[in-house]
N, C-alpha and C positions, 0 to 999 in steps of 0.2 A: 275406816273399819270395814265397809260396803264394799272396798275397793279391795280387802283382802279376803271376805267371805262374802262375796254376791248373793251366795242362797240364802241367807239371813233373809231378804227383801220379802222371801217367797215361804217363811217358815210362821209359826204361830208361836208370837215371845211366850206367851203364856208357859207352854208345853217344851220350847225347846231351851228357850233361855232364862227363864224366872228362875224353873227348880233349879237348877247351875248356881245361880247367885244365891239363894235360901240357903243352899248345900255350902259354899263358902264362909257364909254367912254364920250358919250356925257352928262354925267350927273357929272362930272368931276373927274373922277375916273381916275388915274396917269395910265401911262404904266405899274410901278413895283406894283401901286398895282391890274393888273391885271396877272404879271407872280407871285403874292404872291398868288393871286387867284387860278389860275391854281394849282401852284406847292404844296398849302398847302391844297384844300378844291376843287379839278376839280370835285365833283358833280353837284356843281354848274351848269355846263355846261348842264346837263342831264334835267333838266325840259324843259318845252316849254316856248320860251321867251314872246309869246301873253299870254297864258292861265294862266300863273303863275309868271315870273319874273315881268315883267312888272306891273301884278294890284296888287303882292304885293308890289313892290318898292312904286308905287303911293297910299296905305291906309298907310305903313310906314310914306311918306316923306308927308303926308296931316296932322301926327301927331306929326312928331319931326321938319317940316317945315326947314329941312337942308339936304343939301345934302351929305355932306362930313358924318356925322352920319349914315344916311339912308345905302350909300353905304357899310358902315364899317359893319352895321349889316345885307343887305341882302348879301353879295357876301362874309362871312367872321362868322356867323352864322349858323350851322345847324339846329335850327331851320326853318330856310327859307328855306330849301331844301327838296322838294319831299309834296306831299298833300296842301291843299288851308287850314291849320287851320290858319295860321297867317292874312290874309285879311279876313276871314269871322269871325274868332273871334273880331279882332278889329272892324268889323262894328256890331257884336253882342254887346259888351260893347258900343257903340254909342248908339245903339238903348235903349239901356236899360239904358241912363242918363248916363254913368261913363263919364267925363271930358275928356277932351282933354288931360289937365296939370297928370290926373292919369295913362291916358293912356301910355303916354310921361314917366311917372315914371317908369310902368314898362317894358316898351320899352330898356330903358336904363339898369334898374339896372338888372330886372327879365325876363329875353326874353323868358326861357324856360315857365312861365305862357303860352303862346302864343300855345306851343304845345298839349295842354288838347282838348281832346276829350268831356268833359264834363263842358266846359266854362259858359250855359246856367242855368243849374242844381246850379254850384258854384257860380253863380253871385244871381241866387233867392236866394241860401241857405243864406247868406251876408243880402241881404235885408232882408228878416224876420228875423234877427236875430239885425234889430236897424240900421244894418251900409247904412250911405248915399254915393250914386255912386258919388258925387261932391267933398267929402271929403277926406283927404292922407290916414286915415286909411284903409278907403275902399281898395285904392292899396297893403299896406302891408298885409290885410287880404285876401284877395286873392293869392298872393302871400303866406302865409302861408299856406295855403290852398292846394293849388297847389303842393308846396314842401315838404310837412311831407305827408307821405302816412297815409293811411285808418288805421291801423294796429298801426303805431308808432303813430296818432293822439291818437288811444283813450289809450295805454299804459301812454302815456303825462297827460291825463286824469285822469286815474285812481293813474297818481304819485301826481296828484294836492290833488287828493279824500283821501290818505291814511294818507294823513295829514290836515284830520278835513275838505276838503270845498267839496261842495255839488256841483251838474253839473251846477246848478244855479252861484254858484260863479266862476268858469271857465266861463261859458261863458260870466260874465260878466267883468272877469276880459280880456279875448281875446277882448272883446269891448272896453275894457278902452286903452288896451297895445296888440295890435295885436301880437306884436314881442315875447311876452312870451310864444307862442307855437312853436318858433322856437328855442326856448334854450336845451339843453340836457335836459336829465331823470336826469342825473349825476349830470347837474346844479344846476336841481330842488330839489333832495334831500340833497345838499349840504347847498344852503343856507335855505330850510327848519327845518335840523338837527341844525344849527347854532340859528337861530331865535327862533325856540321852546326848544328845548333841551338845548342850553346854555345861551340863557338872555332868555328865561323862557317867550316870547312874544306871542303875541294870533296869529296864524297862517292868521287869517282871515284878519289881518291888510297887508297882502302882497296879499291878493285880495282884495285889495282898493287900493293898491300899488303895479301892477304889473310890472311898470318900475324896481323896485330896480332888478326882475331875469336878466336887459340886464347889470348891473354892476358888478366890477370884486371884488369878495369875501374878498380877501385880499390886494387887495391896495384902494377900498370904503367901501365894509361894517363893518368888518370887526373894523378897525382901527377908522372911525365914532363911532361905537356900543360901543366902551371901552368909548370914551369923554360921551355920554349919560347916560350910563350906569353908571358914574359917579354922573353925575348933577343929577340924577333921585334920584340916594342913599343920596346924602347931599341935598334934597330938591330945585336945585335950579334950577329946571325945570318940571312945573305941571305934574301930572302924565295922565292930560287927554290931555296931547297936543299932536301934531302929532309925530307918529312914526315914518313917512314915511319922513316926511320933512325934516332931517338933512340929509339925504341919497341923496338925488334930487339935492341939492343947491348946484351950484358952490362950487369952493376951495376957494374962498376969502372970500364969503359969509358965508358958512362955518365958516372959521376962526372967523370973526367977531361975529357973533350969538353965535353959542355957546364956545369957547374956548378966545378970548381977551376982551370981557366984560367983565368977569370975577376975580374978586381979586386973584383964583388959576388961572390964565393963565400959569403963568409959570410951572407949574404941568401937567398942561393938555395940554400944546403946548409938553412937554416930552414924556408923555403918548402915545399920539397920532403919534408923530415923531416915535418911537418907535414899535408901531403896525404897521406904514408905510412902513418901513424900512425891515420886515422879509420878507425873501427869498418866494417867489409864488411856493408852492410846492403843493396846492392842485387843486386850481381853473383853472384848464387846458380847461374846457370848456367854461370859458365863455367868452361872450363880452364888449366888449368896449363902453362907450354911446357914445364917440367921431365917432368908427366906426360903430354901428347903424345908427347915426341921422348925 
């Protein structure tokens, strides 16, 4: 602990570190988790408990309205440690409409949002760009925002561009599916190469559908795209119906629509079992819709 705040040696506990822990203390923060405090995170100790601990814990705990939360992310977070961006950023998203319930989102999931120097700038850019401050995507795009740097945003950009969509269809596909600027380049070219190059699919239908980049290659699309790809070849699924919509629905739902209607079910419950079934040896990047949403 000495070896990460030296000044302690030369300070007065009384005055600098007692009320700190009293303040924790009475906000019901345990004994152990103030020697967890100490022994894992003693910057903590270093701000000023008026100027900083305190009116961050209180725009915190006005938004996640718990205490046991609150505590866990100021005394147990680096972001809370050292500069006022976390209380004045949350009353900047006040001010500017974003929700209470958004706030609280990224409170929880995305805390480093909280540390941006340029919160103002990213919440305008968001609004002119369609997203409402009341709404969840709002949070995830911010949060996207936030975490893919300047540099990896527009490389993401230009992986969307090299395969046919225009900055028009990226940005609207980032409105439709915030999360699909947060998938690899890896990702992106992966189920791209898939979609155009091997069922021969108009690129542009996965910016109308950018949920399908948070799905996993080989155990969703992958193993779907053979059942369709099927129905599509023996007529027995239009060819203007949606692309996207076998990809989306539930496993049971799924099942039912396109594979047990069917007189060939038992063909196509094989087929499918079968593309299900091979080993995950490409799709290392991507996500889960379970752990997305």
């Amino acid at each position: 602990m000495i070896s990460k705040l030296p000044d302690l040696l030369s300070c007065n506990p009384s005055k600098r570190v007692l009320p700190k822990f009293q303040f924790f203390l009475s906000k019901g923060a345990s004994k152990s988790d103030i020697v967890n405090l100490v022994s894992k995170n003693p910057r903590v100790l270093s701000p000023s408990l008026k100027n900083h601990i305190v009116p961050t814990y209180e725009w915190v705990y006005r938004i996640l309205k718990s205490h046991k939360e609150t505590i866990a992310l100021v005394i147990l977070d680096p972001a809370f440690h050292g500069g006022n961006h976390v209380p004045s950023n949350i009353r900047l998203l006040i001010e500017n409409g974003v929700s209470d319930s958004n706030i609280a989102r990224l409170l929880r999931n995305w805390v480093q949002v909280f540390r941006t120097h340029d919160m103002l700038k990213l919440v305008e850019e968001l609004k002119d760009l369609g997203f409402k401050p009341t709404q969840t995507t709002f949070a995830i795009a911010l949060h996207a925002k936030t975490y893919v740097i300047e540099n990896m945003w527009k490389e993401k950009v230009d992986a969307f561009k090299k395969w046919g969509w225009s900055d028009e269809d990226v940005v609207n596909a980032f409105k439709k599916q915030p999360y699909c600027m947060l998938v690899s380049i890896d990702k992106i070219n992966l189920l791209m190469s898939f979609w155009v190059d091997q069922l021969g699919w108009d690129p542009l239908v996965l910016a109308k559908g950018p949920s399908l980049f948070l799905l996993s290659l080989e155990k969703r699309i992958i193993p779907r795209a053979e059942v369709v790809q099927f129905l599509l070849k023996k007529g027995l699924r239009k060819k203007n119906a949606s692309l996207t919509c076998p990809f989306v629905v539930p496993e049971k739902l799924f099942l039912d629509m396109f594979i047990n209607r069917f007189k060939e079910s038992s063909y196509l419950s094989k087929l499918y079992q079968e593309k299900l079934n091979l080993p995950c040896t490409r799709d290392k990047t991507c996500m889960s819709w379970s752990k997305v949403f």
